[in-house]
C-alpha positions in Angstrom: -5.9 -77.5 -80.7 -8.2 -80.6 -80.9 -7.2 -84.1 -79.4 -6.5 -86.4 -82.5 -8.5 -89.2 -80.2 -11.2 -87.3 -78.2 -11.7 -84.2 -79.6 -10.6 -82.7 -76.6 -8.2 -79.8 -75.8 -4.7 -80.1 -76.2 -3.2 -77.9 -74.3 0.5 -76.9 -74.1 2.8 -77.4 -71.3 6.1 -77.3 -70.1 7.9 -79.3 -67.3 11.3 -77.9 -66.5 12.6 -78.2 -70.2 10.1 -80.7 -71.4 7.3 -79.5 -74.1 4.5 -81.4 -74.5 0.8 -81.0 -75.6 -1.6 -83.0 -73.4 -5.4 -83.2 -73.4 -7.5 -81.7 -70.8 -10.1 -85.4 -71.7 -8.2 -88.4 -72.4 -4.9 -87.6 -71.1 -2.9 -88.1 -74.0 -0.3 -86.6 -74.6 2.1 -85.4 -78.1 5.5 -84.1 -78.2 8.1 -84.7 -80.4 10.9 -87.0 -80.3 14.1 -85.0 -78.5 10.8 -84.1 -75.8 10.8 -87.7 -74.8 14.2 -88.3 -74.7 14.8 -85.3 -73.1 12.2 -86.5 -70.3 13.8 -89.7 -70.2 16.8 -88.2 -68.7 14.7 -86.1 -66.5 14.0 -87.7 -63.3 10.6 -88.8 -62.8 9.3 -86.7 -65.5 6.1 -88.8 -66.3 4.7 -88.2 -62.9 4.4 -84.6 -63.5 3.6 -85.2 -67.9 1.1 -88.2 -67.8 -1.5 -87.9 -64.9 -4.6 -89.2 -67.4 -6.1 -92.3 -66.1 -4.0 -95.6 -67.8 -7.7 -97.4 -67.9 -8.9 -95.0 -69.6 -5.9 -94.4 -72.5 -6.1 -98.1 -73.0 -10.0 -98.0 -74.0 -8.8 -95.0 -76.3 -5.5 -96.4 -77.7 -8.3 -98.9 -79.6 -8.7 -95.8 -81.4 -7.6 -96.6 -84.8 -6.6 -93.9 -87.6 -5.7 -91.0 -86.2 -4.6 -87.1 -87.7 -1.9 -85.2 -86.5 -3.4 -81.8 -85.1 -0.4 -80.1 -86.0 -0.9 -79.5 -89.8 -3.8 -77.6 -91.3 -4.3 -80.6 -94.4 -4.7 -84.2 -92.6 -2.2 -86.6 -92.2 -2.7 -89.8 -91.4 -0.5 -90.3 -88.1 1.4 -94.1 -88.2 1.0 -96.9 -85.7 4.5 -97.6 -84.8 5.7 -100.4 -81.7 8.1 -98.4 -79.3 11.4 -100.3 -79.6 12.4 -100.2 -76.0 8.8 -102.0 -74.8 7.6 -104.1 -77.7 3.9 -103.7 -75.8 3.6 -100.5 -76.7 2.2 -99.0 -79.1 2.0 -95.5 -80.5 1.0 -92.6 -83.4 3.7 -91.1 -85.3 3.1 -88.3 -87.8 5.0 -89.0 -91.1 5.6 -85.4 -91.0 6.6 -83.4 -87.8 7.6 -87.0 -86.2 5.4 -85.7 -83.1 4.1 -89.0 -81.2 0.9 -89.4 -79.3 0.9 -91.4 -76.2 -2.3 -92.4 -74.9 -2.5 -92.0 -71.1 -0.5 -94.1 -69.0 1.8 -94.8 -71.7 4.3 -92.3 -71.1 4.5 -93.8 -67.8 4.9 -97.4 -68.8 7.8 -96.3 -71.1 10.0 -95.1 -68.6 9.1 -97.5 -65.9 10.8 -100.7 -67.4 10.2 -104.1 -65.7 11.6 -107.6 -65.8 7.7 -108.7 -66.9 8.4 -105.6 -69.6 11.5 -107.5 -71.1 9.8 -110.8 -70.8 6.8 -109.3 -72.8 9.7 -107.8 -75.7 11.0 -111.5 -76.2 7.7 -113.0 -76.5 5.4 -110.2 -78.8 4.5 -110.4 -81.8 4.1 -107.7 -84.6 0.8 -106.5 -84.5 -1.5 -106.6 -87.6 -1.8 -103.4 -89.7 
């Protein structure tokens, strides 16, 4: 399955009982939902799921429309602000609710800071 950002592979993996696509170029990664939620539980999970270079997933999360791989017509994945760290931002598909975290995201989201709450206070909705 193509990367929705590279055009890479994504390639499926599992960590313990964590299911997640991530791509062999960028780093990013897609899984859905009760995946993430299930990792947040897991102890250090994102050390083992996002090990693409966070440089490098911030050049591509400029990337802007995107299309879920997961569906043979297109659809347009959603830009949505994770609601935990207001600095982040992510794909959604309308559809299968998979999200796409561009590498070092993952990590950010479940390593939260007293700089990450300050930033949550102080952001602003970004522009459509």
């Amino acid at each position: 399955m193509e990367c929705p950002k590279c055009q890479g592979v994504l390639e499926d993996k599992t960590f313990t009982t964590i299911r997640y696509h991530r791509c062999d170029e960028c780093g990013g990664i897609m899984m859905t939902p009760d995946m993430v939620h299930r990792a947040k539980q897991t102890i250090r999970s994102y050390e083992i799921i996002d090990v693409g270079s966070a440089r490098r997933g911030r050049e591509f999360n400029l990337l802007g429309d995107i299309d879920c791989p997961f569906h043979d017509a297109p659809i347009q994945m959603s830009k949505i602000q994770d609601v935990d760290q207001t600095h982040i931002w992510l794909e959604q598909c309308p559809k299968c609710e998979r999200l796409f975290f561009d590498a070092g995201e993952f990590t950010d989201k479940h390593r939260e800071t007293l700089w990450d709450r300050v930033l949550g206070l102080l952001s602003m909705p970004r522009p459509s």
